[in-house]
C-alpha positions as CSV (number, residue, x, y, z in Angstrom):
1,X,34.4,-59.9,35.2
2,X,35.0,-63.9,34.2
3,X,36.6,-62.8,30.6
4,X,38.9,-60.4,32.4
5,X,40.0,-63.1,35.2
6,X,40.3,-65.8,32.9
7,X,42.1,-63.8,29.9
8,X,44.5,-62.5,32.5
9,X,45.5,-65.7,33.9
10,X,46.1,-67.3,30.8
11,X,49.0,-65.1,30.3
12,X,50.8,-67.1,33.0
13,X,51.2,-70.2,30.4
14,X,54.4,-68.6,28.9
15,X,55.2,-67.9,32.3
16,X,55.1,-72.1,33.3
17,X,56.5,-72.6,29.8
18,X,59.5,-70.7,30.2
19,X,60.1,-71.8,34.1
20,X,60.0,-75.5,33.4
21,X,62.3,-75.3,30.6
22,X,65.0,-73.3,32.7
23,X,64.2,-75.2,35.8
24,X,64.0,-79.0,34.4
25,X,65.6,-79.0,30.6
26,X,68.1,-76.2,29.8
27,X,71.0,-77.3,31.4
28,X,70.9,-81.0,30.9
29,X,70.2,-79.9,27.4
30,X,73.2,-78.0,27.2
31,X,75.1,-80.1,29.2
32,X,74.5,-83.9,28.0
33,X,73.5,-83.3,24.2
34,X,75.7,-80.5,23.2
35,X,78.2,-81.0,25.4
36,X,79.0,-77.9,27.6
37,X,80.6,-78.4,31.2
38,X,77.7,-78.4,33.5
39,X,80.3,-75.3,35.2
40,X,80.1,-73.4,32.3
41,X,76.0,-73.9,31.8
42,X,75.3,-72.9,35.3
43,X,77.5,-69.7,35.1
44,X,75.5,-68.6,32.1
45,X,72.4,-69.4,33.5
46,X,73.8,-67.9,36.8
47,X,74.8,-64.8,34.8
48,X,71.6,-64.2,32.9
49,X,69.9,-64.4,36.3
50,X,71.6,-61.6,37.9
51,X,70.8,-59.3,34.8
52,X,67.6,-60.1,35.7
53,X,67.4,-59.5,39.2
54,X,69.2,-55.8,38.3
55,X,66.3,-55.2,35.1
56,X,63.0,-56.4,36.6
57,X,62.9,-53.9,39.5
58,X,64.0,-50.9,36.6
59,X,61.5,-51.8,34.3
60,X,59.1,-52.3,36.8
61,X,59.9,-48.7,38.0
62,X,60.0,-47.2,34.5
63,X,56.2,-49.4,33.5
64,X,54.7,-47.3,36.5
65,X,56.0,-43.9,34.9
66,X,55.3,-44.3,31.4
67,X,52.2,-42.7,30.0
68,X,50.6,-43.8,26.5
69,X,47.3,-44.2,24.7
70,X,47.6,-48.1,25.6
71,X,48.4,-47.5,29.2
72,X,51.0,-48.2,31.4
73,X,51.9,-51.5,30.8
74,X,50.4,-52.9,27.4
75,X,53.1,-51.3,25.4
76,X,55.5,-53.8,27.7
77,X,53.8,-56.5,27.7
78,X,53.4,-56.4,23.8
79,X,57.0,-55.4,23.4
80,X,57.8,-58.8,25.2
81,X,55.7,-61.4,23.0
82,X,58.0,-61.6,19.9
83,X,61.3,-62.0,21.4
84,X,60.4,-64.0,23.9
85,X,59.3,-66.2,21.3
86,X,62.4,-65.7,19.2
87,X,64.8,-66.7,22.1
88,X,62.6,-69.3,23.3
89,X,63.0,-71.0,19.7
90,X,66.6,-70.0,19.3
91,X,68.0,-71.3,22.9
92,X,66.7,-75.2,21.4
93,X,68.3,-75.2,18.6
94,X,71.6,-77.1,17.8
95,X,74.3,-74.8,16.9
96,X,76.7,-74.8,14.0
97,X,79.8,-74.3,16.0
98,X,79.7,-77.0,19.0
99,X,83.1,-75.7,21.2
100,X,82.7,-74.6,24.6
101,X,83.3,-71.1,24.1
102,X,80.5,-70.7,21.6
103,X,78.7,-72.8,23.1
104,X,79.4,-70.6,26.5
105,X,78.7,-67.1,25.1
106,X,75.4,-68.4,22.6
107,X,74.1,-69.5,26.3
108,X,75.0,-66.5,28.0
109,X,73.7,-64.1,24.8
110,X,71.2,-66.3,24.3
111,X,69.4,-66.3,27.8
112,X,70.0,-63.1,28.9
113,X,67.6,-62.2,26.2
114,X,65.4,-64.5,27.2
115,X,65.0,-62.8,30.5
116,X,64.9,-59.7,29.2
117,X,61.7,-60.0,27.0
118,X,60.5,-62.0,30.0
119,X,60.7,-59.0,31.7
120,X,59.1,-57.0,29.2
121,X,56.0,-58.9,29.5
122,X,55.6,-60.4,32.9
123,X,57.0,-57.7,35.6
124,X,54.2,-55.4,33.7
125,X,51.6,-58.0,33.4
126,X,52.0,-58.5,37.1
127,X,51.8,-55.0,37.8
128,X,48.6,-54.8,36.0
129,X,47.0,-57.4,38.6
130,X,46.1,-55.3,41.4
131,X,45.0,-52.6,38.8
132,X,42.4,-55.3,37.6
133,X,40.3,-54.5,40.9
134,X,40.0,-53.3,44.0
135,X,38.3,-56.2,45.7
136,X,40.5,-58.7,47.6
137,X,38.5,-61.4,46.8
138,X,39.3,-61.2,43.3
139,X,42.8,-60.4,43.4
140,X,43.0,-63.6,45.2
141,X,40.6,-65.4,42.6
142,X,43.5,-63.4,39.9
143,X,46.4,-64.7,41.8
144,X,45.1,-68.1,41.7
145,X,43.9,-68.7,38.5
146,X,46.9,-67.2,37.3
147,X,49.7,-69.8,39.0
148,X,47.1,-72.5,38.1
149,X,47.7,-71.6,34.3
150,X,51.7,-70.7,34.5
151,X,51.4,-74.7,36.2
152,X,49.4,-75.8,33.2
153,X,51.9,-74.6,30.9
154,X,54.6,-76.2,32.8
155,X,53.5,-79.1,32.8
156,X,52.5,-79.4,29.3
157,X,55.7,-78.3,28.6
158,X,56.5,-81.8,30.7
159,X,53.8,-83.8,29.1
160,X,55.0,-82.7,25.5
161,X,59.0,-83.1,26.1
162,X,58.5,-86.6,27.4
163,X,56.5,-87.9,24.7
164,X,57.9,-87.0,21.9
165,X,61.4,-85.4,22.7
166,X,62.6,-87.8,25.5
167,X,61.7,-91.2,23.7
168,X,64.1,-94.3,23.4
């Protein structure tokens, strides 16, 4: 079904949001406007990763248990929305108290709850993929359209930080 590939896949744009910002912008944002050592950025970054790498694999485990009158993995996926959100909007904005060590731990607090609800909504989402249909054909056409969307968002993510954050 078209509304079913196409709805799917466009749940990959937070999915390109999200990677750009941690891949291109977070730590020069950290580093060069609020000043924390590029050291100290990477560890929380480095930190937050490794809580992820231990919580996607349990919540994946736990998403494939769980048994409720949305499914399996809808009540993830919609547990993931608003606090991804929240930390998303949260992680941009300039702090009150600018010293390395708050600056450190808001990072570190601050991204690790930004993986989490990432985990809430796309280790589930992803799950759901295969569940879609049983064709290969169109779990390829899935798989496809999906990475073409989380690349959309990415890059709009680009196009949007460059003309109206990264001006002179």
């Amino acid at each position: 079904n078209f509304h079913t590939l196409f709805f799917y896949s466009l749940g990959s744009l937070p999915v390109g949001i999200k990677n750009n910002l941690l891949g291109s912008f977070l730590l020069v944002y950290f580093n060069q406007v609020l000043g924390l050592s590029a050291k100290l950025a990477a560890s929380a970054m480095a930190i937050a990763l490794v809580v992820d790498a231990i919580t996607d694999p349990m919540l994946g485990a736990w998403s494939d248990r769980v048994k409720t009158i949305w499914g399996r993995r809808h009540p993830f996926i919609y547990a993931g929305i608003i606090p991804f959100s929240l930390f998303y909007y949260l992680i941009l904005q300039f702090p009150a108290d600018t010293s390395e060590n708050a600056l450190f731990y808001r990072l570190l607090f601050l991204m690790i709850g930004l993986r989490l609800s990432m985990t809430l909504y796309e280790v589930p989402r992803g799950a759901l993929a295969p569940e879609l249909t049983k064709d290969y054909d169109q779990r390829n056409q899935i798989s496809g359209l999906s990475m073409a969307f989380g690349w959309v968002g990415g890059a709009g993510l680009a196009a949007i930080a460059y003309a109206f954050f990264f001006i002179e």
